[in-house]
N, C-alpha and C positions, 0 to 999 in steps of 0.2 A: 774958851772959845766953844763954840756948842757949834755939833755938824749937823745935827738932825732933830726936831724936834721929840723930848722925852727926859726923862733922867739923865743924870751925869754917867750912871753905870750901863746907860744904853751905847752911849757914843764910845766908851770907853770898849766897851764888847764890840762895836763895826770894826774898828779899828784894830783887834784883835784878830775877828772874825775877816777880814778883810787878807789879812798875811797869812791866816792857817788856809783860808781857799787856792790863794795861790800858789802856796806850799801844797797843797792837795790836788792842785793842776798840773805842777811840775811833777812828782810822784804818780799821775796817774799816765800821764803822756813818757814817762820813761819805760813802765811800767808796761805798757802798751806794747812797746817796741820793742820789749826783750820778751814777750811773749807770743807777739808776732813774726819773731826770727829775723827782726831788722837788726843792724849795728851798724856804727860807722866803718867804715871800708875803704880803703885803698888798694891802690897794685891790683895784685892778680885777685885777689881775694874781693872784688867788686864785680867780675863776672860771673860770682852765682847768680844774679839777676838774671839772666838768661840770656840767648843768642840770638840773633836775625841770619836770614840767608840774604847774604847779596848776591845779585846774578850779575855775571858779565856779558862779553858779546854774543850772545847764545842764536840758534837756528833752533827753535820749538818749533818742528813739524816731523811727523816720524821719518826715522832715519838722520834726522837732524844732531846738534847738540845743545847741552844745556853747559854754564862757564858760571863757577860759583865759588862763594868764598864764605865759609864758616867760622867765626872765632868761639875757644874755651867748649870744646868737645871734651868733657871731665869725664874719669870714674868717680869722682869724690871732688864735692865743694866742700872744699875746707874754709867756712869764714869767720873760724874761732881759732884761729892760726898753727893750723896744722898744713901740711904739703899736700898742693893738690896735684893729682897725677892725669895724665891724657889717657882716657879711654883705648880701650885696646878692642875695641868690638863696635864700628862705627857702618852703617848703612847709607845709601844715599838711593832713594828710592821715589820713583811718580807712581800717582794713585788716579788713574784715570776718571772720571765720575761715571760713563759709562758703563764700564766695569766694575769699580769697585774693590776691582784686585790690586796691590799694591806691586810695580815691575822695579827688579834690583836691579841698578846702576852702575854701584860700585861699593867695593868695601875699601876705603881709604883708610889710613893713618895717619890721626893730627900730627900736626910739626910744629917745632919751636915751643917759645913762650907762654904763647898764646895757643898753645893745643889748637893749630890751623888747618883746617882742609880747605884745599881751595886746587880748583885743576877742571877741567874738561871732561863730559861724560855725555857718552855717542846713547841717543836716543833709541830703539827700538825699531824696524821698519812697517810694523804690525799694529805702533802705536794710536790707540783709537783719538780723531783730532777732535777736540771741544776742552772743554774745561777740567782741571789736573790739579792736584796737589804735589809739590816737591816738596821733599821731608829727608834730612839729615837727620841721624840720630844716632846715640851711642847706648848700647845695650849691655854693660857691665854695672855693676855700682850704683850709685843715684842715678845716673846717665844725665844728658842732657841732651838739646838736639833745638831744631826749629825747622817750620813747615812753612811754605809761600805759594800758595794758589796762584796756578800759570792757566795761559789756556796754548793748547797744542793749535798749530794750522794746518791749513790744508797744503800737501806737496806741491812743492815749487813745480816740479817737471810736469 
């Protein structure tokens, strides 16, 4: 059976050359991934990907509060199966845009499993109202953390 016009030892080499490319596809795409710092992941060991800040009922205007919930605050992402431990040096801080200065919040200690901060933190009464960066973060180790741009209002009273 002939696939291609040419010689017998052409078609014979696509056909060759056909199984060492996708062998050379598979190899290049593994290849990729262990050099990229990817791997397959489970459990705990799937939150080195990184964290989001969830806000809850929060009052963003100075004096107000802000209600947040952080998961996998690490000293160490272990995702070569080593033990990953909860940061011991965690900030929760707003960065006004007007200023520029970053105001400390709180220094929490993750809990449980999931290395958790999560709890209520009284605003400022001095806080400049417009647009704000909230940033959890841990400062030990690789650390880890995540930031969510709020915007402060103007007081209720």
């Amino acid at each position: 059976m002939t696939l291609a016009r040419g010689p017998q030892w052409w078609n014979d080499g696509m056909r060759w050359g056909r199984g060492r490319a996708a062998a050379g596809t598979v190899v290049v795409l593994l290849l990729g991934g262990v050099l990229s710092g990817c791997s397959v992941q489970s459990g705990a060991s799937a939150s080195c990907a990184g964290t989001s800040i969830e806000l809850g009922d929060s009052d963003l205007r100075p004096g107000g509060t802000v209600a947040l919930h952080v998961d996998w605050l690490y000293r160490d992402c272990e995702d070569t199966g080593g033990t990953f431990r909860a940061s011991d040096d965690v900030t929760v801080t707003i960065t006004p845009e007007s200023t520029g200065e970053p105001v400390l919040l709180g220094r929490p200690t993750p809990d449980g499993d999931r290395f958790t901060v999560a709890g209520r933190f009284d605003l400022p009464e001095d806080l400049p109202v417009g647009d704000a960066v909230l940033d959890v973060q841990s400062h030990d180790g690789e650390g880890s953390g995540a930031s969510l741009p709020v915007t402060i209002g103007a007081d209720a009273g």
